[in-house]
N, C-alpha and C positions, 0 to 999 in steps of 0.2 A: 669283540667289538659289538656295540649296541649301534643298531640304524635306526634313528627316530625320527620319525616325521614330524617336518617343523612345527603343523597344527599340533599334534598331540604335545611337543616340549610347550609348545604355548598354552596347551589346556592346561598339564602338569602346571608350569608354573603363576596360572590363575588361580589352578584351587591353592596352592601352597599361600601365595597370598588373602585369599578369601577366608585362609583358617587362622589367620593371626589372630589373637595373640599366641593361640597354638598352634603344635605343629601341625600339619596336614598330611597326608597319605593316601594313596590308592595303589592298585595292581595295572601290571601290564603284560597285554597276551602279543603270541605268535603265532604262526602256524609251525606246531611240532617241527624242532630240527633248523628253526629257521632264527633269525637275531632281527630280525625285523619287525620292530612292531607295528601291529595295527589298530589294537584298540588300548586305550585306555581307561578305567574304571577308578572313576576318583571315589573313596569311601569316607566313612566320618572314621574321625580320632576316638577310638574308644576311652581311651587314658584320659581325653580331657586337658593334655599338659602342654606345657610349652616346653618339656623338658625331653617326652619320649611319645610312643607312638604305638599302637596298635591298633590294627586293622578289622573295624567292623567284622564281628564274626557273619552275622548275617548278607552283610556288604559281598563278603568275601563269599558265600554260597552264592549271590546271585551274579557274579561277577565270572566265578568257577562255572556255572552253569550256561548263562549265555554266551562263554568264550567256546565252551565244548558244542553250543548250538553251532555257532560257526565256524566250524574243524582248529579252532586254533584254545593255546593252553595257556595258563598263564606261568609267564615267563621270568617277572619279576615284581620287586615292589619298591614304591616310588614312598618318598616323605621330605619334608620338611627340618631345616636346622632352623630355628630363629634368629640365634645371636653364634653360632658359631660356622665356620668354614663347610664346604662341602666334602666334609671326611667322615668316615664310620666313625662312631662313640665305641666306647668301649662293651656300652649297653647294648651296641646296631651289632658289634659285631659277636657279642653274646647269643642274639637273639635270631642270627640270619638263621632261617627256616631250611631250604636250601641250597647246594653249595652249587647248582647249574644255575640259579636265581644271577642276574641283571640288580643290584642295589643301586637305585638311583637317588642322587642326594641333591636339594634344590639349597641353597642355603639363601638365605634372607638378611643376613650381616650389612651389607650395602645396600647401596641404594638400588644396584643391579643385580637381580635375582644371578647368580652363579649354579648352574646343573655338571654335575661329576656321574661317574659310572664306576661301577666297582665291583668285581666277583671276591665273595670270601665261604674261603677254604677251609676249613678244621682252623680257624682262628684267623688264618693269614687272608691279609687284606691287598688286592691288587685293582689296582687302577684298569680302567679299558679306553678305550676311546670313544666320542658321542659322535656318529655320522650322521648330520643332520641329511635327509633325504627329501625328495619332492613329493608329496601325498599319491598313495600308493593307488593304481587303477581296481577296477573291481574284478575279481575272481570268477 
């Protein structure tokens, strides 16, 4: 199960929108061990495409680094479908990094952004559930 704070599902699906006509992406951390996110780290589309997606190499150092500033790791990564459902492509699930990773998928096909969650394994793709939570107190 993925626990997201409804702020952050709303950040998530600002930037997915703010990147049309591509798609968009960011990372998301936890604290080690935990499913709860707490930050979010929206980065640019390096690909440039509306088709696929990779994640600022540099985005992804500064993102990696401030999440270890505050004991938490990142946990997953978040992007954008334009025109198709909130499922892994064949490419998403070629390219999951990995396999303890949270894939979270905004899709943009309707008018109503749709957010899915998904772990994939040595190929295989599983569904989780999104626990929307109440913004988390300070540590």
């Amino acid at each position: 199960m993925l626990r997201l704070p409804a702020h952050l599902q709303a950040q998530i699906v600002a930037h997915c929108l703010a990147g049309l006509p591509d798609e968009a992406c960011g990372l998301l951390a936890a604290r080690p061990g935990e499913d709860l996110v707490e930050r979010c780290y929206p980065t640019a589309n390096a690909a440039a495409s509306a088709k696929l997606y990779t994640v600022d190499p540099r985005d992804h150092l500064r993102a990696d680094r401030d999440a270890e500033g505050a004991g938490l790791e990142i946990v997953g990564v978040f992007h954008s479908h334009t025109h198709t459902d909130a499922y892994p492509s064949p490419t998403d699930v070629a390219q999951a990094p990995d396999p303890s990773w949270h894939y979270v998928i905004v899709s943009l096909r309707q008018a109503l952004p749709a957010l899915r969650s998904y772990r994939i394994v040595d190929g295989t793709v599983a569904e989780e559930p999104v626990e929307p939570v109440p913004r988390p107190g300070p540590r």
